[in-house]
N, C-alpha and C positions, 0 to 999 in steps of 0.2 A: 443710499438714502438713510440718516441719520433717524432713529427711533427712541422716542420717551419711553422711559422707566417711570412706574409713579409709585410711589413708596407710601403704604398708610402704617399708622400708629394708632395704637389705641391709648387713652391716657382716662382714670379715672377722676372723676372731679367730685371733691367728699365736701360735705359739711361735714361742721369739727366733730359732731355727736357719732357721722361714721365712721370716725379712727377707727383700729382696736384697739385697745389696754395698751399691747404692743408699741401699737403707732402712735399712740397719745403719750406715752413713754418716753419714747425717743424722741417725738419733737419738743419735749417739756426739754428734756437733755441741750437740744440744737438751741433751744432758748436759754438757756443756761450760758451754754457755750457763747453767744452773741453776743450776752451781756459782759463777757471775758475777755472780749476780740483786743485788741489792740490797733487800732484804724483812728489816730490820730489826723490824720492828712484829708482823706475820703469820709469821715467822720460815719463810717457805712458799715455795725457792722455785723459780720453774717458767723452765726453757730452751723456746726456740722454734728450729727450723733450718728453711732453705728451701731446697730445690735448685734449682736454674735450669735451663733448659733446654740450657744450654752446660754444667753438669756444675759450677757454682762452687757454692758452700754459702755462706749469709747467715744470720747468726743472731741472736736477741733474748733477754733475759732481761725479768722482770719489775723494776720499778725504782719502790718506793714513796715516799712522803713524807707527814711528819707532818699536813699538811693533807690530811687525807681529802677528797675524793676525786681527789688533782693526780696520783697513780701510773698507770702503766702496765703492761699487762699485757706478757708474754714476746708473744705472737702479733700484738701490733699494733706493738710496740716491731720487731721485726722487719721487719714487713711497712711500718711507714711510713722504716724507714731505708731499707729496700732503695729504695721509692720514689722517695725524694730524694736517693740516689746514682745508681740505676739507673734510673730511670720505663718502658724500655721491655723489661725485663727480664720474661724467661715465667716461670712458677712449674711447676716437676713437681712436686714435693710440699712438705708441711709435715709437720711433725715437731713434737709436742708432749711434754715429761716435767716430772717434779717430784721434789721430794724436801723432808722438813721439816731444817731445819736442824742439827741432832743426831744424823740418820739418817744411812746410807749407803744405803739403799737405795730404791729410786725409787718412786714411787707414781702411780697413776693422774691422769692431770691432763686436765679435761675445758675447756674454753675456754666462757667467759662468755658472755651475749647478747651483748653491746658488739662481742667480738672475732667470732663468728660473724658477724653482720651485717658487719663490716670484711672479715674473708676473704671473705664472697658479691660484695663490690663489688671484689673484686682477681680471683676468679670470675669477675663479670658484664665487666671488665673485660678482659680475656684472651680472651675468649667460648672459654675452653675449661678442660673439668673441674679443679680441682686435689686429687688424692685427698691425703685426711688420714690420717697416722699418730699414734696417741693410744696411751702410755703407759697399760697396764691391769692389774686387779689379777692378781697372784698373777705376777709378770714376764711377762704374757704381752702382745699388741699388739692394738689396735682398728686397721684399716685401711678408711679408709672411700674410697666411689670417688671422690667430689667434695663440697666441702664443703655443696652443696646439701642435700644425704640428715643435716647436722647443721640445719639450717635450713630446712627443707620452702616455709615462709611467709616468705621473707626481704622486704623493703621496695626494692626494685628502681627506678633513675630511672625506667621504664615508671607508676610510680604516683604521679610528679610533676605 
């Protein structure tokens, strides 16, 4: 007889006023970054910040090209430069936002399969939580504790 798993998450949901310094920081950054994307095509486009554990801010935008699929998302663009400037660099948060080209104003931006499984192996990497900040409707913030709780079932070297 086949049996349910039920998996909960906890995800906090901020007004802008409950960032911290920290988190208002970094998303100022991820806003930055958006405004930098290169999304010509998708006209969509999304900033990544990363805080480090020494207090420096690293940032991505997303960066398309007309051969689908050679683009880049903001959260990996981020996360693989930090890498190959920095390799032994700690992650305190991430910071995700977006906005459509013609807007000013920022819209929820939720990060792909592709880029979730990349953050879990910079996660598994670190062997410590990296809580995610995610740009949500209505101005307000998704703040979750580690990107685990976005990726439950991530593909971990353990299942090589």
């Amino acid at each position: 007889m086949a049996s349910k798993l039920n998996i909960e998450i906890s995800v906090d949901v901020l007004e802008p006023q409950e960032l911290s310094p920290e988190e208002e920081q970094a998303m100022q950054l991820a806003r930055e970054a958006a405004n930098d994307a290169y999304a010509p095509y998708s006209n969509f486009l999304v900033g990544a910040a990363l805080l480090l554990e020494d207090g420096t801010l690293f940032k991505g935008s997303n960066q398309e090209n007309a051969a689908y699929p050679s683009g880049l998302c903001a959260e990996r663009t981020a996360l693989f430069a930090l890498s190959a400037h920095h390799p032994k660099a700690r992650i305190k948060l991430l910071a995700v936002t977006a906005r459509r080209r013609h807007e000013q104003q920022f819209v929820p931006a939720m990060p792909c399969g592709a880029c979730r499984q990349v953050m879990a192996e910079y996660e598994f990497r670190q062997q410590e939580p990296i809580p995610v900040l995610l740009q949500a409707p209505n101005g307000r913030f998704y703040r979750f504790e580690c990107v685990a709780d976005l990726l439950p079932f991530q593909f971990t070297p353990d299942h090589l």
